[in-house]
N, C-alpha and C positions, 0 to 999 in steps of 0.2 A: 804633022798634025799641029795645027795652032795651037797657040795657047791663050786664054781666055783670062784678062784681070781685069780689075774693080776698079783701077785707081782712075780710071775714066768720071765714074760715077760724084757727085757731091756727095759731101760726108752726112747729109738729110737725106738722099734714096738709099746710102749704107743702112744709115738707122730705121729706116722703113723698111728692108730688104730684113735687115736683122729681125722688128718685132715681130714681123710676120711669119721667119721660121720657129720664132721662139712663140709665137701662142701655137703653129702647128703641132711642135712638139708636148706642149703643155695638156693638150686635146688626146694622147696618145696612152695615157694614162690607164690601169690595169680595171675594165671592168666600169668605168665611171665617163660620162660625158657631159663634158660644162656648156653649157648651154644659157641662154637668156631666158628669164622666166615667162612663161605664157598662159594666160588666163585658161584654169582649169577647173572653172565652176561651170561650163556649161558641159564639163566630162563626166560619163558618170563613173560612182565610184567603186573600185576595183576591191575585192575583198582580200584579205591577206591574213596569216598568223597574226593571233591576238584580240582579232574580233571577234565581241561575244554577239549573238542572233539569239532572236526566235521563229521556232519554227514552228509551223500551225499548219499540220494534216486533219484539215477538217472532216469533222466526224470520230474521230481518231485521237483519243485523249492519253493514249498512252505511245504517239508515235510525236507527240507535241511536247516543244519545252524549248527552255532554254541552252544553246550549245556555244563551245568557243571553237574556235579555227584555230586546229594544234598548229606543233612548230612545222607539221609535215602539208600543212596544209590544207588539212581535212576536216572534216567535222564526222564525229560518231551517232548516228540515229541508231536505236533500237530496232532489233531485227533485219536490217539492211550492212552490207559493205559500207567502210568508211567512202564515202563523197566527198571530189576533189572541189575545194570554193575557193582556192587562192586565184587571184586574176579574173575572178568570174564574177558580174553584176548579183545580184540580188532577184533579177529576174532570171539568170543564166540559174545561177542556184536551182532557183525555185524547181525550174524546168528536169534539172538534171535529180535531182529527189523525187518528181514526181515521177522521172522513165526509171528509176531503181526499185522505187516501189510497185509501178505499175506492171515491173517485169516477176514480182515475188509474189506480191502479199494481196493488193487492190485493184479492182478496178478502175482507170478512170481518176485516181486520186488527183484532189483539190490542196495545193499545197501552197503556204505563202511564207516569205521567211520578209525579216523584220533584223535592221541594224539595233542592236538596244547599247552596244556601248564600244564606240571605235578603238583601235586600237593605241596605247600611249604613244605621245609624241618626246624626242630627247634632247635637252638644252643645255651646251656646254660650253667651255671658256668664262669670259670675264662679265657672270651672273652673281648676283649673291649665294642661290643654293642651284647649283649645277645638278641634273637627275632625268628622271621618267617622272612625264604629268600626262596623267588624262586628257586627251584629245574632247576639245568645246568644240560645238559646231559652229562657222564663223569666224574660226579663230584668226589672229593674223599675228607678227609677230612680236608687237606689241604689248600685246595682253601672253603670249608666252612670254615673254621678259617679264611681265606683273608677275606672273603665277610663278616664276623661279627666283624672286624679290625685289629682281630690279636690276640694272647695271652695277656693275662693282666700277668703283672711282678710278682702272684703269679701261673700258671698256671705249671700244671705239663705237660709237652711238648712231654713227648713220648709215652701214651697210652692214648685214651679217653673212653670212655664209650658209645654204642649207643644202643638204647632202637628199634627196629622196630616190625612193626605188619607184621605176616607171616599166611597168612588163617585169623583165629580166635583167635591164640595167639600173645603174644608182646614176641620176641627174645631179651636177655638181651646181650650183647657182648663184651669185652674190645677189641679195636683193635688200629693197629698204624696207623700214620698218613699217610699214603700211601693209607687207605684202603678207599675202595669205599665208596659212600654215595649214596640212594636210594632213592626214591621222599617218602616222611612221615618221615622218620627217625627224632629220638629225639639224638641229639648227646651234652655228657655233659663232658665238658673237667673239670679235679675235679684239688681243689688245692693239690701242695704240701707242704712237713711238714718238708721241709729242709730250 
């Protein structure tokens, strides 16, 4: 059987040969996929633990109100099984309240549900007050550094890190500071070593 060596290669295809097993490996990581950011304002938005709605079964003043998406996912309407809203649009919702109802209590039910307050966004590393801040619509990262005080004098200023959940995995991302910020997102500005 032959044997196969490197030392053919220049020491610039080693190091190309090397970076590219080493980002494979980097990618292999438990549950999480780094990926390049990509414009997700024309997606719509997926509902999760922490968002509070309202819901408006019209005609219906006592099946209407305000509700949040527990940790399990759901949301509790009166009179009906908890209804699953993680992962599900605002029209998926809608739909899926009006066939729970439609199956018990009403006919026909006229149901609209409404985001009234996204879920918090979290901002860690080198911030002046690292935490949970209320998700702004619009937000970009930015204005999360304003809202958490600003950079602390060792932060590194031109790329942060944001961790988000997309479906059922966590999107790993470096991006600048122009770039958007999405209601869940973990954004962790890292320090630098200059």
């Amino acid at each position: 059987m032959a044997r196969r060596d490197f030392h053919f290669l220049a020491p610039h295809h080693l190091l190309v040969l090397w970076l590219g097993v080493a980002a494979l490996a980097g990618c292999a990581g438990p549950g999480a996929v780094v990926e390049r950011p990509v414009d997700e304002a024309s997606e719509p938005y997926l509902l999760d633990s922490g968002d509070k709605l309202r819901v408006t079964v019209f005609g219906q003043a006592d099946l209407s109100g305000d509700f949040s998406v527990d940790g399990g996912g759901n949301i509790a309407i009166p009179l009906i099984p908890p209804v699953a809203a993680r992962g599900l649009t605002t029209n998926e919702l809608q739909a899926a309240i009006a066939a729970s109802l439609g199956k018990t209590l009403l006919r026909n039910p006229n149901v609209s549900v409404q985001v009234m307050e996204f879920r918090p966004f979290f901002i860690l590393g080198e911030v002046q007050k690292a935490g949970q801040y209320p998700y702004v619509n619009g937000m970009t990262v930015q204005s999360a550094v304003a809202i958490a005080g600003g950079f602390s004098y060792r932060a590194y200023q031109s790329t942060v890190h944001i961790t988000r959940k997309r479906g059922d995995k966590f999107v790993e991302m470096d991006v600048d500071t122009g770039a958007p910020v999405r209601p869940g997102d973990t954004i962790l500005v890292e320090e630098r070593y200059f």
